[in-house]
PQR file with spaces between the fields and no chain letter, atoms N, CA, C, O and H, PARSE charges and radii, in Angstrom:
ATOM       1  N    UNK     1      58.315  -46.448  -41.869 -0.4000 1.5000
ATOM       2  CA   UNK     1      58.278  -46.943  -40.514 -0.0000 2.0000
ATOM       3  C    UNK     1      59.660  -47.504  -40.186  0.5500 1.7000
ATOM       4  O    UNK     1      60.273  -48.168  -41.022 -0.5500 1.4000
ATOM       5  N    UNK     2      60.237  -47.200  -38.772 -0.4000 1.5000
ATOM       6  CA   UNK     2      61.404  -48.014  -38.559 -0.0000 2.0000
ATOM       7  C    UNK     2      61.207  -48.338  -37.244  0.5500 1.7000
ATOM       8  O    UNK     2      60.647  -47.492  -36.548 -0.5500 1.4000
ATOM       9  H    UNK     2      59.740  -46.661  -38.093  0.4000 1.0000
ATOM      10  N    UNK     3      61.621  -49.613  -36.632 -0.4000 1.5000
ATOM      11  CA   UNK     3      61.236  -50.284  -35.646 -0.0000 2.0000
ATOM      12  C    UNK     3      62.432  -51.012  -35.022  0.5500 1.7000
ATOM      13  O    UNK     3      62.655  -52.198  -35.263 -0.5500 1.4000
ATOM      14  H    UNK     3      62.076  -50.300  -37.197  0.4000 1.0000
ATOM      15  N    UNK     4      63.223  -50.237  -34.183 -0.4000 1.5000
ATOM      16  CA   UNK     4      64.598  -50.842  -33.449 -0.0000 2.0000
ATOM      17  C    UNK     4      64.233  -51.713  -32.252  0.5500 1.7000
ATOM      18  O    UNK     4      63.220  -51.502  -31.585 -0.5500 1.4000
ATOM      19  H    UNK     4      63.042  -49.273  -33.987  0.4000 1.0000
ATOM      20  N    UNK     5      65.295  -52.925  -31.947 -0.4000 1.5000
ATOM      21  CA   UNK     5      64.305  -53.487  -31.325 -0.0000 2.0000
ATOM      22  C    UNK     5      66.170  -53.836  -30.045  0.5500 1.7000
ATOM      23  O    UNK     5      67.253  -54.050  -30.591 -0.5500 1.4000
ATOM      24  H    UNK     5      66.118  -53.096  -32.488  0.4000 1.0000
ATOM      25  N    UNK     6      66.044  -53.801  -28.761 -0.4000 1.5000
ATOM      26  CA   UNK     6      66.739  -54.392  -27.850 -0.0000 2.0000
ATOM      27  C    UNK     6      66.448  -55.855  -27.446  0.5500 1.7000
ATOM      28  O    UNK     6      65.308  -56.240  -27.186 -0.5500 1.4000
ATOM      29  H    UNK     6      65.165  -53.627  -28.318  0.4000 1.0000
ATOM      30  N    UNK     7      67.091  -56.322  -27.422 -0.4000 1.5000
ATOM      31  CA   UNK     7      66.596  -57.903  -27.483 -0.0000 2.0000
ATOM      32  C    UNK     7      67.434  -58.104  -25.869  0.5500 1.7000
ATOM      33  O    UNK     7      67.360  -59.180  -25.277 -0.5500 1.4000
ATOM      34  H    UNK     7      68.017  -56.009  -27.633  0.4000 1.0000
ATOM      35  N    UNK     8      68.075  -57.125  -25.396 -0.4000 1.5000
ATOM      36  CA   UNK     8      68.324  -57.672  -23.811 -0.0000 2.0000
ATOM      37  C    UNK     8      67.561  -56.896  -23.048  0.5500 1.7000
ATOM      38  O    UNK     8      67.369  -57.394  -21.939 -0.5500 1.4000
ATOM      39  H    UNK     8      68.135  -56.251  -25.877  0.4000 1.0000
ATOM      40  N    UNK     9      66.943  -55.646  -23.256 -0.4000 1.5000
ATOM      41  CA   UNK     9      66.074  -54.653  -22.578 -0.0000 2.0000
ATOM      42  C    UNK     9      65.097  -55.331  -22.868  0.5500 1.7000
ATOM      43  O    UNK     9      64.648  -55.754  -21.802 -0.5500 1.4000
ATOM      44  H    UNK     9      67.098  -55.241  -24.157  0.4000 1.0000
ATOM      45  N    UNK    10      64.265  -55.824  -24.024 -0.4000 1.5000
ATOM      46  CA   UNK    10      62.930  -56.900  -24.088 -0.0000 2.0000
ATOM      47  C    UNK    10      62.043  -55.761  -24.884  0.5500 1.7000
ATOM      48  O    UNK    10      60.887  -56.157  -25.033 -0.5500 1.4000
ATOM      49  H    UNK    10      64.631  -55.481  -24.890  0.4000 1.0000
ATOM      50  N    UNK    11      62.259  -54.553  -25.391 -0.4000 1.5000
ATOM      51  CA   UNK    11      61.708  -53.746  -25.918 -0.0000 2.0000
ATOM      52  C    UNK    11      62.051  -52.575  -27.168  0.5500 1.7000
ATOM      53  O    UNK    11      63.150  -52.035  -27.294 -0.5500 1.4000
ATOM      54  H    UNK    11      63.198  -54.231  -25.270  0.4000 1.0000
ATOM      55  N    UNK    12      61.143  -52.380  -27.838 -0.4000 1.5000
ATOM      56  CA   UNK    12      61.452  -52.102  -29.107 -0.0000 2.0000
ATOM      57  C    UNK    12      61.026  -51.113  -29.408  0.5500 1.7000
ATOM      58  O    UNK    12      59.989  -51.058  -28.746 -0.5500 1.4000
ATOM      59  H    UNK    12      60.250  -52.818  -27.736  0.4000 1.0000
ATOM      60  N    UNK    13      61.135  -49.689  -30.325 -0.4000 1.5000
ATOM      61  CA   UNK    13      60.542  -48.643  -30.554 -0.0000 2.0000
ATOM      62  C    UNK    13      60.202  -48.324  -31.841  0.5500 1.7000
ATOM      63  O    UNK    13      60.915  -48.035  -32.802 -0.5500 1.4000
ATOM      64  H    UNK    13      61.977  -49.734  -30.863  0.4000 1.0000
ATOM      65  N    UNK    14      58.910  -48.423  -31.718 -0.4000 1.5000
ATOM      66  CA   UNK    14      58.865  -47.697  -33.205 -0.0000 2.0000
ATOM      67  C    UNK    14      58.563  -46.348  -33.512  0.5500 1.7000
ATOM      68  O    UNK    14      58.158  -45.521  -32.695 -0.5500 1.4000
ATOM      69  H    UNK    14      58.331  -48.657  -30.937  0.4000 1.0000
ATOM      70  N    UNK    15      58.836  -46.096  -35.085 -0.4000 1.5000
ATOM      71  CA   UNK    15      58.525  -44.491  -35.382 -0.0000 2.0000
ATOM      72  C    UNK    15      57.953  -44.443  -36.854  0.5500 1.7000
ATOM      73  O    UNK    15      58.216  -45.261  -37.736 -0.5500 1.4000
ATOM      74  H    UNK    15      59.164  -46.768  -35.748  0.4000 1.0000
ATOM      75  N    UNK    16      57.590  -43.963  -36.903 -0.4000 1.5000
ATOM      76  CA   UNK    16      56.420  -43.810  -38.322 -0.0000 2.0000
ATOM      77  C    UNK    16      55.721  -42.026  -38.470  0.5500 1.7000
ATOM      78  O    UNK    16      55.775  -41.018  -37.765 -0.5500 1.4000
ATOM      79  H    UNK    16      57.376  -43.299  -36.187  0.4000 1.0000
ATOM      80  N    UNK    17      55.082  -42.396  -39.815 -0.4000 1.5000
ATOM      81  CA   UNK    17      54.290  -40.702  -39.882 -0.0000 2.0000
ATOM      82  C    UNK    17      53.064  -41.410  -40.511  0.5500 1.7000
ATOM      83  O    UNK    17      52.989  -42.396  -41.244 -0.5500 1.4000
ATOM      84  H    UNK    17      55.038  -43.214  -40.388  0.4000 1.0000
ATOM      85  N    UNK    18      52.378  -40.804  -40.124 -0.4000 1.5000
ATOM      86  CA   UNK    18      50.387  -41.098  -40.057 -0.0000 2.0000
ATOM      87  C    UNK    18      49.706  -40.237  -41.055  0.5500 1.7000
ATOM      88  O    UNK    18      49.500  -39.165  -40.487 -0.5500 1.4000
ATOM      89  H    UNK    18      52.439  -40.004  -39.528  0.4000 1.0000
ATOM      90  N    UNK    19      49.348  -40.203  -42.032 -0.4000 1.5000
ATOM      91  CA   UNK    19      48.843  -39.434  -43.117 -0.0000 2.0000
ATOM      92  C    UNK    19      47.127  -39.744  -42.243  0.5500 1.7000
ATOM      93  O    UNK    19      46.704  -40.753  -41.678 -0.5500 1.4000
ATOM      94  H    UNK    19      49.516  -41.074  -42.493  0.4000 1.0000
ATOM      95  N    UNK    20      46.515  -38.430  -42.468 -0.4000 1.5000
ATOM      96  CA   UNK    20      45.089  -38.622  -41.907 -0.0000 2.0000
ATOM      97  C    UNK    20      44.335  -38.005  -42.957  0.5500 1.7000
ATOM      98  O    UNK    20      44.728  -37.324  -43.904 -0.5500 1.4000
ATOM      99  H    UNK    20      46.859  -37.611  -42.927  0.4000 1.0000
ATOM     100  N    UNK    21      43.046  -38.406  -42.582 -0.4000 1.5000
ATOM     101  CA   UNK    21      41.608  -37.824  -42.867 -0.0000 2.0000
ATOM     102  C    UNK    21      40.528  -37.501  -42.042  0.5500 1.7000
ATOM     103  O    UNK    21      40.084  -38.497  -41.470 -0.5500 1.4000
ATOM     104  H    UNK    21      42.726  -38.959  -41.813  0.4000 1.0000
ATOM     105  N    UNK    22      39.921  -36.406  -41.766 -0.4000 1.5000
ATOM     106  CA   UNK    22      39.212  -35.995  -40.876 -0.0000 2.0000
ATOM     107  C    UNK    22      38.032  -35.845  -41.112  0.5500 1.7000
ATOM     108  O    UNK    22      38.169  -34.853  -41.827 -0.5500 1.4000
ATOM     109  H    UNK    22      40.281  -35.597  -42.231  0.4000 1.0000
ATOM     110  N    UNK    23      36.659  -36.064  -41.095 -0.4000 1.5000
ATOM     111  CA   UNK    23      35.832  -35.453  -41.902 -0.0000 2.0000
ATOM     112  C    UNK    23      34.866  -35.774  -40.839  0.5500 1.7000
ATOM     113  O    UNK    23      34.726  -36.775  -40.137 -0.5500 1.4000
ATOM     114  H    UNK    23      36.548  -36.870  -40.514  0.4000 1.0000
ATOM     115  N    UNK    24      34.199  -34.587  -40.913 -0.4000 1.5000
ATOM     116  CA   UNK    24      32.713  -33.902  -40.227 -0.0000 2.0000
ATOM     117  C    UNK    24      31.199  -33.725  -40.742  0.5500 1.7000
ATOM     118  O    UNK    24      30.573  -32.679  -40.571 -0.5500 1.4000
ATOM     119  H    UNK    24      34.313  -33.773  -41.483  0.4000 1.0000
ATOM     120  N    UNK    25      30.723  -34.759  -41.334 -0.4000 1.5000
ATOM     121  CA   UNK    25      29.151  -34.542  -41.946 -0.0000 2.0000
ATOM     122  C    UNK    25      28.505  -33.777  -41.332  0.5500 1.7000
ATOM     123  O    UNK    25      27.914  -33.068  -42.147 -0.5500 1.4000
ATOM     124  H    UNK    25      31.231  -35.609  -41.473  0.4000 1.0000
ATOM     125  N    UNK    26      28.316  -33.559  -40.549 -0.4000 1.5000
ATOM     126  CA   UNK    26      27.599  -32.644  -39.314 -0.0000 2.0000
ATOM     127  C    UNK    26      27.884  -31.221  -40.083  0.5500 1.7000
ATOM     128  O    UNK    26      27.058  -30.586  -40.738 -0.5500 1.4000
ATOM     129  H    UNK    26      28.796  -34.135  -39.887  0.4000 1.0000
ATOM     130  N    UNK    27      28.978  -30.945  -39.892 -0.4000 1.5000
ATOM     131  CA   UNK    27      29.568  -29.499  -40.357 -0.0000 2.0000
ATOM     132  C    UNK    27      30.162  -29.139  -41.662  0.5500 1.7000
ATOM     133  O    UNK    27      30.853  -28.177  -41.998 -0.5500 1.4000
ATOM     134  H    UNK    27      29.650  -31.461  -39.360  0.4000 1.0000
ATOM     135  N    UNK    28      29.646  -30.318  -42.406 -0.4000 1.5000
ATOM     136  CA   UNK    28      30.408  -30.361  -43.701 -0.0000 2.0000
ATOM     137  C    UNK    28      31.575  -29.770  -43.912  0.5500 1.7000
ATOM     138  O    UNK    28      31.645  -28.820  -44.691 -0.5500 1.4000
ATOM     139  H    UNK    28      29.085  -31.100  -42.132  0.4000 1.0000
ATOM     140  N    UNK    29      32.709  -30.262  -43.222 -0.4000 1.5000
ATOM     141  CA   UNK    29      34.261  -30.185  -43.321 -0.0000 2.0000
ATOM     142  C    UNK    29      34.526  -31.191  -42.929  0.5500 1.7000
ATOM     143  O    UNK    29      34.119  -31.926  -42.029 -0.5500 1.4000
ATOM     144  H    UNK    29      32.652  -31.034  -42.588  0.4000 1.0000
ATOM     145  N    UNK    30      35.883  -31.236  -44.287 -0.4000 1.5000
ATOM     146  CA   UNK    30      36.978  -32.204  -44.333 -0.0000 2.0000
ATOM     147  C    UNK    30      38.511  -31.709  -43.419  0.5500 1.7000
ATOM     148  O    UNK    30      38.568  -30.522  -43.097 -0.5500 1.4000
ATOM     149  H    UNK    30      36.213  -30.638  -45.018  0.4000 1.0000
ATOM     150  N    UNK    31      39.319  -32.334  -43.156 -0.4000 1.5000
ATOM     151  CA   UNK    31      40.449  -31.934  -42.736 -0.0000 2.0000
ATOM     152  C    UNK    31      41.827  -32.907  -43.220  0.5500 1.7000
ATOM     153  O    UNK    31      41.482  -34.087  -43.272 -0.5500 1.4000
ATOM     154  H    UNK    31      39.273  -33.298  -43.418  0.4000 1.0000
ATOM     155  N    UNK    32      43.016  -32.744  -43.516 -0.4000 1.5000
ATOM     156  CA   UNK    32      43.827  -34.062  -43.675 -0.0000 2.0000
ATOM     157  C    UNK    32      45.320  -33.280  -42.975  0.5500 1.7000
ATOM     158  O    UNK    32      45.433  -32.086  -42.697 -0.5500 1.4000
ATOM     159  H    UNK    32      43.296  -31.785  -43.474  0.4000 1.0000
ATOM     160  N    UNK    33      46.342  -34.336  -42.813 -0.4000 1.5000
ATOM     161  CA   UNK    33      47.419  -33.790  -42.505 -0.0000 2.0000
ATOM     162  C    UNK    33      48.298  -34.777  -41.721  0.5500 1.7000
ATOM     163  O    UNK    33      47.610  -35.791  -41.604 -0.5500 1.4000
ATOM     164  H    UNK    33      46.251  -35.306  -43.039  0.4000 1.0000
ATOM     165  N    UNK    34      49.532  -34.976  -41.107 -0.4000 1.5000
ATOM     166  CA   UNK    34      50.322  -35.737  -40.748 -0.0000 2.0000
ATOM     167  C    UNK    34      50.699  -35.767  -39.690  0.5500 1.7000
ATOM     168  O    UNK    34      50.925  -34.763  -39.014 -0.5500 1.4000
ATOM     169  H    UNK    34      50.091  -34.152  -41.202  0.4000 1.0000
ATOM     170  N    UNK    35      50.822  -36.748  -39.382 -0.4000 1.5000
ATOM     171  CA   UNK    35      51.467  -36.725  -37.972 -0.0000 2.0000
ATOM     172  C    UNK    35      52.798  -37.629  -37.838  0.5500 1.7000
ATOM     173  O    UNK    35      52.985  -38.581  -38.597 -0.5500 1.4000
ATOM     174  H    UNK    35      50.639  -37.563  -39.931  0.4000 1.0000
ATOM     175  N    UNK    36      53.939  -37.179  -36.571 -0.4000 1.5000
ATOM     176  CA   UNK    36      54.964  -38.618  -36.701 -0.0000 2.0000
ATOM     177  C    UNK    36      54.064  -39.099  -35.113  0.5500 1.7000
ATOM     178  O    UNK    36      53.335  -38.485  -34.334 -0.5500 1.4000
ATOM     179  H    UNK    36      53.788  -36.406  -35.955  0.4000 1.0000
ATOM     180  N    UNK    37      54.663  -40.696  -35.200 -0.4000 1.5000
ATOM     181  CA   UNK    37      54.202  -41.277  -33.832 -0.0000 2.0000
ATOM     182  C    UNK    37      55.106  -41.896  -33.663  0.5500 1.7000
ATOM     183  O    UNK    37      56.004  -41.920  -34.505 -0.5500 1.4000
ATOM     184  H    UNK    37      55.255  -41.195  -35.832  0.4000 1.0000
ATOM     185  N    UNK    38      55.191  -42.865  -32.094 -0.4000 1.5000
ATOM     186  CA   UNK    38      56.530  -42.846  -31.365 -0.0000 2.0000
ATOM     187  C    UNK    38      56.279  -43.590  -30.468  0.5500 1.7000
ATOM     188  O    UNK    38      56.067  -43.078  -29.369 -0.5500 1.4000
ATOM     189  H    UNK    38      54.461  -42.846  -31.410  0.4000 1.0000
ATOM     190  N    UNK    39      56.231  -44.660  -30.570 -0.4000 1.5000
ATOM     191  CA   UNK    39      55.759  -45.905  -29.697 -0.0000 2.0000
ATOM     192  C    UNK    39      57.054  -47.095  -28.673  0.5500 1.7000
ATOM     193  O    UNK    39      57.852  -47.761  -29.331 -0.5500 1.4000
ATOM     194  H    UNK    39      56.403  -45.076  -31.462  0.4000 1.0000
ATOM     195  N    UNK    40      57.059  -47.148  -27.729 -0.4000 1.5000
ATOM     196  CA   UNK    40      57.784  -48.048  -27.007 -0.0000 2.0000
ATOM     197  C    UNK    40      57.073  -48.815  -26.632  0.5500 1.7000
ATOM     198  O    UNK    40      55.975  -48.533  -26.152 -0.5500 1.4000
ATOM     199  H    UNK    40      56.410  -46.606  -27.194  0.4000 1.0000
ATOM     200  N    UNK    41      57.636  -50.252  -26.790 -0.4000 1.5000
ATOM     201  CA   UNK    41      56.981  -51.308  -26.470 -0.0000 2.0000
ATOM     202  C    UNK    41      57.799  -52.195  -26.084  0.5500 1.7000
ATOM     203  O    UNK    41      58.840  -52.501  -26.665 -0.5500 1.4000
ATOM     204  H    UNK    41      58.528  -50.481  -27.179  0.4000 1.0000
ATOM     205  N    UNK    42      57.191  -52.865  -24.637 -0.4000 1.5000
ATOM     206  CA   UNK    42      58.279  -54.038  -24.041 -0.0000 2.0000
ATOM     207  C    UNK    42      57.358  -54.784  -23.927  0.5500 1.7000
ATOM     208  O    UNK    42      56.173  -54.621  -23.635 -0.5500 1.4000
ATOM     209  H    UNK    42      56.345  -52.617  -24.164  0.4000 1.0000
ATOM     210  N    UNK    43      58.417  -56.265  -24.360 -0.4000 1.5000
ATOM     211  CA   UNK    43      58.021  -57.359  -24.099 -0.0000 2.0000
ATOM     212  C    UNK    43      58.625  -58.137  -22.875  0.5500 1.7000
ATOM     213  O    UNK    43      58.938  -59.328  -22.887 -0.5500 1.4000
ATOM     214  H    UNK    43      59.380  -56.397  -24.597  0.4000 1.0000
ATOM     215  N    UNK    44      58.741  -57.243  -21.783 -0.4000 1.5000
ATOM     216  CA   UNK    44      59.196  -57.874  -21.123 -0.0000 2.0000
ATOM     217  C    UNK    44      58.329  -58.992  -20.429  0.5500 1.7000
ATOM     218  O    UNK    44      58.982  -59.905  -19.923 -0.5500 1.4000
ATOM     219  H    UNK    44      58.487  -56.276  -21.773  0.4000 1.0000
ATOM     220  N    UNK    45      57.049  -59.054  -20.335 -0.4000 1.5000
ATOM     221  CA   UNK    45      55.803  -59.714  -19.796 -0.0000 2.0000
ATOM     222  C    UNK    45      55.669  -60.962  -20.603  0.5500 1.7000
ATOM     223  O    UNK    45      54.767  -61.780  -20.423 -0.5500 1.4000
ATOM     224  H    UNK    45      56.519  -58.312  -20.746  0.4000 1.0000
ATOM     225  N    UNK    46      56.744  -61.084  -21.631 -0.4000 1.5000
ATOM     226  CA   UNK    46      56.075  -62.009  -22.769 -0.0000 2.0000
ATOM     227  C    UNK    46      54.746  -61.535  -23.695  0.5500 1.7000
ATOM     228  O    UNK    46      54.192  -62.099  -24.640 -0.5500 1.4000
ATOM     229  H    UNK    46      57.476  -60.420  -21.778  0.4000 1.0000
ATOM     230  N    UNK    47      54.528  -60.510  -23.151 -0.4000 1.5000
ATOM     231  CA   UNK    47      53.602  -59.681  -24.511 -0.0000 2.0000
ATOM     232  C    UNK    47      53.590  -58.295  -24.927  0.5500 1.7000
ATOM     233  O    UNK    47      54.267  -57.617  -24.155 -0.5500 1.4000
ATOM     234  H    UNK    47      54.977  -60.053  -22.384  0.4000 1.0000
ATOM     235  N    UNK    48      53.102  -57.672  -25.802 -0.4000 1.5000
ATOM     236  CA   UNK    48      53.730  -56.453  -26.190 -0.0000 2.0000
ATOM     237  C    UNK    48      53.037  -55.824  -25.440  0.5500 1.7000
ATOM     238  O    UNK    48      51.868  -56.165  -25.258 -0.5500 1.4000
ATOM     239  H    UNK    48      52.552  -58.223  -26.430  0.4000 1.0000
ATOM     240  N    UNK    49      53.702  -54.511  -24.678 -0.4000 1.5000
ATOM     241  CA   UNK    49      52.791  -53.423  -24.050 -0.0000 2.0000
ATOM     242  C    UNK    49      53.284  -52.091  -24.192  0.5500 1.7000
ATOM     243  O    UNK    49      54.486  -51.959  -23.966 -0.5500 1.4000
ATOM     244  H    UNK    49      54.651  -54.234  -24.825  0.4000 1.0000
ATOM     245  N    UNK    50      52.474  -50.813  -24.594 -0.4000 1.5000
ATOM     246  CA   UNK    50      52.963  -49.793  -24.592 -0.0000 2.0000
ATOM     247  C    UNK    50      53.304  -48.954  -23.916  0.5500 1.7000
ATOM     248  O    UNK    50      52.536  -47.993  -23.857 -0.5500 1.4000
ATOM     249  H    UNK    50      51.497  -50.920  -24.778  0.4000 1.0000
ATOM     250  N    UNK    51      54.498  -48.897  -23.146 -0.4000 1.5000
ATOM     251  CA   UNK    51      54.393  -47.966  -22.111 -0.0000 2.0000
ATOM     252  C    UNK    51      55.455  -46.675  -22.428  0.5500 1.7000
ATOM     253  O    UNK    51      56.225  -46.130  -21.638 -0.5500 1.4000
ATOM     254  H    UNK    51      55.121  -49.678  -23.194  0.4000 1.0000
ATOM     255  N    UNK    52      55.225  -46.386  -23.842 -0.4000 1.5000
ATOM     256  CA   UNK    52      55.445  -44.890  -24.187 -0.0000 2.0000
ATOM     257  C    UNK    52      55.069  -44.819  -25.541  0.5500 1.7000
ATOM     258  O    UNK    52      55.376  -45.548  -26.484 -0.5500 1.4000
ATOM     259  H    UNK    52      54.600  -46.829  -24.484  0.4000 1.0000
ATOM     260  N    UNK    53      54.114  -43.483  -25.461 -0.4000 1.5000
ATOM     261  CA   UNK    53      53.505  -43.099  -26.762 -0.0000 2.0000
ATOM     262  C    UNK    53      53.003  -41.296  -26.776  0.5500 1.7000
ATOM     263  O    UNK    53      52.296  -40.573  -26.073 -0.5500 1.4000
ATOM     264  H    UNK    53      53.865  -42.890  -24.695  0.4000 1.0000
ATOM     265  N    UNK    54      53.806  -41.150  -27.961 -0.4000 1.5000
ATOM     266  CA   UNK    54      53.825  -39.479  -28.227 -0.0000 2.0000
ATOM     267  C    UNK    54      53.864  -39.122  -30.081  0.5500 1.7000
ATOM     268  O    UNK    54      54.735  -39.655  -30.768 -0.5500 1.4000
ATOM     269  H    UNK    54      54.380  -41.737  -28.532  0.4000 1.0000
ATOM     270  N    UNK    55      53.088  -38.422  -30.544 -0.4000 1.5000
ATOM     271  CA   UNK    55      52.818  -37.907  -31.545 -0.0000 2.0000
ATOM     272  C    UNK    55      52.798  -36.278  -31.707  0.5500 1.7000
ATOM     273  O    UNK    55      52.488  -35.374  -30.932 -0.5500 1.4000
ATOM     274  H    UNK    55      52.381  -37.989  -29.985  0.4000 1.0000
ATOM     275  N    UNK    56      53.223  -36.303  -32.933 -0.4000 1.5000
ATOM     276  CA   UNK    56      53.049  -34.421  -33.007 -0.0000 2.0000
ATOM     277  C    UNK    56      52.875  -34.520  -34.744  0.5500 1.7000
ATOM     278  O    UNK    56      53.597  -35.063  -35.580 -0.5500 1.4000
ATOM     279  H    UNK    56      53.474  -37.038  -33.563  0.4000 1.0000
ATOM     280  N    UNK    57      51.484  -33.683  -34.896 -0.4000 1.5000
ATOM     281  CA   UNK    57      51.559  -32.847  -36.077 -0.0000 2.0000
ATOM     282  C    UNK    57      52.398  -32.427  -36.809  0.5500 1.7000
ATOM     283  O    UNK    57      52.940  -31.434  -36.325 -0.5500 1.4000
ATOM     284  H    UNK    57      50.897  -33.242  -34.216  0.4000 1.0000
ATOM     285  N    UNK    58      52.823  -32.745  -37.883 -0.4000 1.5000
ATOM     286  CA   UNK    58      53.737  -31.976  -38.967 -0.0000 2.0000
ATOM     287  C    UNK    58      53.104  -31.578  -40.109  0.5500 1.7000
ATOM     288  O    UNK    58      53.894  -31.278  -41.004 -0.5500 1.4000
ATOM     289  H    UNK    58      52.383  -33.552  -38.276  0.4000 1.0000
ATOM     290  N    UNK    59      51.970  -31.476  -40.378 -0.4000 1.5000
ATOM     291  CA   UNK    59      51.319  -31.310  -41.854 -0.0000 2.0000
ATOM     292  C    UNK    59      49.956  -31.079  -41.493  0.5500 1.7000
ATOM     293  O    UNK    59      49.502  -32.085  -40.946 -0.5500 1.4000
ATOM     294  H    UNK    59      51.328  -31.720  -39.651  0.4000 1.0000
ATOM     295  N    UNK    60      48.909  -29.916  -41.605 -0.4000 1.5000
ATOM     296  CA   UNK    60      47.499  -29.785  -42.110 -0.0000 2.0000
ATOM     297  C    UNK    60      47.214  -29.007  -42.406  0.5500 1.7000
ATOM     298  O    UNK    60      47.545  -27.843  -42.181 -0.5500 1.4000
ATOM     299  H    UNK    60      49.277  -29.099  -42.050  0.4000 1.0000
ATOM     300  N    UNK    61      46.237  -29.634  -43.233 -0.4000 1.5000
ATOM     301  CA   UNK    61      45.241  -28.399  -43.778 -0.0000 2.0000
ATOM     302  C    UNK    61      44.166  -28.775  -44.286  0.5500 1.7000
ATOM     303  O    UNK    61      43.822  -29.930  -44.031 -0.5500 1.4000
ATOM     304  H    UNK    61      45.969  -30.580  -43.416  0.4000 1.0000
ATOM     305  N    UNK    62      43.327  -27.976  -45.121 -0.4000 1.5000
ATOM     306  CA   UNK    62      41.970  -28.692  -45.944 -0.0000 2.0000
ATOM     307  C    UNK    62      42.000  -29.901  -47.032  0.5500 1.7000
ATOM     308  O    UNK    62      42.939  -29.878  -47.827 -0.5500 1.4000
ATOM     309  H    UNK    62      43.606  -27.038  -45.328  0.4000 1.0000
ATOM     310  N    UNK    63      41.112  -30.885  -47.127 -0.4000 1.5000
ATOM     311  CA   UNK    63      41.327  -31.527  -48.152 -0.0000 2.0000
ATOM     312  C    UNK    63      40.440  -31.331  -49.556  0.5500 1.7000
ATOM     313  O    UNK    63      39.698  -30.492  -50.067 -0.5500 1.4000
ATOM     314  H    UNK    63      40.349  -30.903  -46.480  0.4000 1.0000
ATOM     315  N    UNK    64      40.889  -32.388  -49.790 -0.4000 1.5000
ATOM     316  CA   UNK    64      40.717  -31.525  -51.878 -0.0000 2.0000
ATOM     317  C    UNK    64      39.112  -30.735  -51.642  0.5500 1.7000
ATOM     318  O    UNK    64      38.838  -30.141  -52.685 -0.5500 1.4000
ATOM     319  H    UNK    64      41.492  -33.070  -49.375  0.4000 1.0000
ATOM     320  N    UNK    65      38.339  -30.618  -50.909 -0.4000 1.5000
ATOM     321  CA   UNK    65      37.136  -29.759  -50.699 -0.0000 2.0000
ATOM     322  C    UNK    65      37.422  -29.319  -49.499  0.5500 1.7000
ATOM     323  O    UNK    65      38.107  -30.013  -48.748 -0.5500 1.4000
ATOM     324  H    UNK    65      38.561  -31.101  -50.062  0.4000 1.0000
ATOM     325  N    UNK    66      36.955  -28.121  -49.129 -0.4000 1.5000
ATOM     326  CA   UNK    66      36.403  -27.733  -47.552 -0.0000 2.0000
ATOM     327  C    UNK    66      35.198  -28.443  -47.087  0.5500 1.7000
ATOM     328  O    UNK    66      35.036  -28.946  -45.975 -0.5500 1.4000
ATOM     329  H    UNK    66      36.399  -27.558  -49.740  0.4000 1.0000
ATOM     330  N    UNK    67      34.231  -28.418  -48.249 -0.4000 1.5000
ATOM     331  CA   UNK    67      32.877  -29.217  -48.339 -0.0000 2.0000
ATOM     332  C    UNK    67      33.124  -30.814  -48.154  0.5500 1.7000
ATOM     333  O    UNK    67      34.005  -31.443  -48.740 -0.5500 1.4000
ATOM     334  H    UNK    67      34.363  -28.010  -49.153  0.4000 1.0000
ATOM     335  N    UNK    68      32.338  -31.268  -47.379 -0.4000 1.5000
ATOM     336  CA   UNK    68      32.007  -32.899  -46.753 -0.0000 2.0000
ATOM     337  C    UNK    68      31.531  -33.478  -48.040  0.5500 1.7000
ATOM     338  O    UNK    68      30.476  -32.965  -48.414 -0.5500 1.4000
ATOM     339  H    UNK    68      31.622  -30.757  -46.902  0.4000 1.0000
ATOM     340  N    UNK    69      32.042  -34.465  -48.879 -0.4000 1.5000
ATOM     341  CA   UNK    69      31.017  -35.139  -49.989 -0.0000 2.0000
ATOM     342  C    UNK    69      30.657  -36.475  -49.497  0.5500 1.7000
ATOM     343  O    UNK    69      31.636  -37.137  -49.151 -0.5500 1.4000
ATOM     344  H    UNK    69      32.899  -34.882  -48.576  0.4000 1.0000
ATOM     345  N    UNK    70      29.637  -36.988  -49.385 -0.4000 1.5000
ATOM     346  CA   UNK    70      28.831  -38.156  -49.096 -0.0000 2.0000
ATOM     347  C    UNK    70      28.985  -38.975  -50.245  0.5500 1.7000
ATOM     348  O    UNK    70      28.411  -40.063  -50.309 -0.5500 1.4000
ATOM     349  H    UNK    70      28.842  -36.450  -49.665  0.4000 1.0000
């Protein structure tokens, strides 16, 4: 994660990658895979608010089963 921050703009951005897990009992499938995310946040209000957020996929596929284990 890295998180730059403007301290005269009042807002800060972060960026990170999201390792997931997906899973479907219904349909017994699993899914996993990555994502980066991309968050702006100003404090200009005196509290944090997001007013930019974008993610994109970089990684999926099946996880260690196709099959759902309970």
């Amino acid at each position: 994660m890295r998180i730059a921050c403007d301290v005269a703009a009042e807002m800060c951005n972060l960026r990170t990658i999201v390792n997931f897990v997906a899973a479907s009992p219904e349909r017994r499938r699993r899914s996993q895979g990555a994502i980066t995310l991309a968050l702006d946040i100003s404090f200009a209000d005196g509290l944090p608010i997001i007013v930019n957020e974008s993610s994109r996929v970089i990684a999926r596929g099946a996880a260690d089963s196709d099959v759902y284990d309970e």
